[in-house]
C-alpha positions as CSV (number, residue, x, y, z in Angstrom):
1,X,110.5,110.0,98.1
2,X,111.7,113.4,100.1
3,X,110.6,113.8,103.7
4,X,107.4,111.9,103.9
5,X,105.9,113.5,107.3
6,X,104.9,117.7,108.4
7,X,104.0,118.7,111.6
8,X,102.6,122.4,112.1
9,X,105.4,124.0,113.6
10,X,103.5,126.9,115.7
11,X,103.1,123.7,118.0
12,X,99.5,122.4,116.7
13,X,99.0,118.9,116.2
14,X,98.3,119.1,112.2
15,X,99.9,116.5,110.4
16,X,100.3,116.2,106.6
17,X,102.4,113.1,105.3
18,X,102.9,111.2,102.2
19,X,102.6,107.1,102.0
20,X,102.3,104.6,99.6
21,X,99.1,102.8,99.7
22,X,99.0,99.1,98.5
23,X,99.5,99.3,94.5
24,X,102.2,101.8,94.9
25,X,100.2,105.1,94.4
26,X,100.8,108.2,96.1
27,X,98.6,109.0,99.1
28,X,97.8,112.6,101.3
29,X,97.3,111.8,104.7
30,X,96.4,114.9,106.6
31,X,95.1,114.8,110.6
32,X,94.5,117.7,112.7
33,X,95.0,115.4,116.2
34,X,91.2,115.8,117.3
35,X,88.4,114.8,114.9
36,X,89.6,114.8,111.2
37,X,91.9,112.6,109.7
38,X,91.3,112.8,105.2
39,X,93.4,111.2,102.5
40,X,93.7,112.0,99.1
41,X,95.2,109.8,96.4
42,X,97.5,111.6,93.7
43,X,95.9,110.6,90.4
44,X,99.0,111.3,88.2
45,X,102.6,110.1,88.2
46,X,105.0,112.6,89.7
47,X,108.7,112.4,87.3
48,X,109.8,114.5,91.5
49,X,108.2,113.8,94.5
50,X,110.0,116.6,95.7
51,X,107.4,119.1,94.4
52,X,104.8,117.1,96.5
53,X,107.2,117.2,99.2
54,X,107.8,120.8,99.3
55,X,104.1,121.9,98.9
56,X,103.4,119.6,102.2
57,X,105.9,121.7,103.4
58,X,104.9,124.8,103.0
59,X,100.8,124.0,103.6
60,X,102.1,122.5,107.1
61,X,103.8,125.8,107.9
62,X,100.6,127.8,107.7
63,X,97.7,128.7,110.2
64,X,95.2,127.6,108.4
65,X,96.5,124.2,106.6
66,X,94.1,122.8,104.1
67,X,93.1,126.0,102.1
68,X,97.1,126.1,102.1
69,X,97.6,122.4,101.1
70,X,94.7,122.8,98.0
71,X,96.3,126.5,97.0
72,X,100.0,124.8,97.1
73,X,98.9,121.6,94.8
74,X,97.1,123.7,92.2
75,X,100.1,125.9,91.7
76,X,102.2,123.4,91.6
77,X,99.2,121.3,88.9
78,X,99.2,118.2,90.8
79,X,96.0,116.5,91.0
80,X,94.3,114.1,94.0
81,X,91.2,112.8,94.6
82,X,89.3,112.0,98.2
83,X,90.1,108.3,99.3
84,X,88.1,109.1,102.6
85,X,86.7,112.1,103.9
């Protein structure tokens, strides 16, 4: 896996980061440092994590993160569902 962990680099406290949970599947974690902390699961298997890596990257860089982090996965077809909301 590529770099597992984003910060917002306009100095906010969003987090987006990738994990394994315990049967080896992908996981989203994204936390904004004051009330919401979500995690989706990716429901297929990625041949490069890299793509998932780079659209972390790129959601983490923008003002307003999770309309980026939805926009970046469906361009890039990869497909999650909520494990907590």
């Amino acid at each position: 896996m590529g770099q597992s962990a984003f910060h917002a680099p306009y100095g906010g406290t969003v987090f987006l980061g990738l994990r394994k949970n315990r049967s080896g599947a992908t996981e989203i974690v994204y936390d904004d440092g004051v009330t919401r902390r979500l995690v989706w699961r990716v429901t297929q298997v990625l041949a490069d994590e890299g793509r998932l890596s780079d659209a972390l990257s790129r959601a983490a860089a923008q003002t307003r993160v999770l309309p980026a982090l939805y926009a970046e996965l469906k361009k890039r077809a990869i497909m999650i569902e909520a494990v907590t909301r």
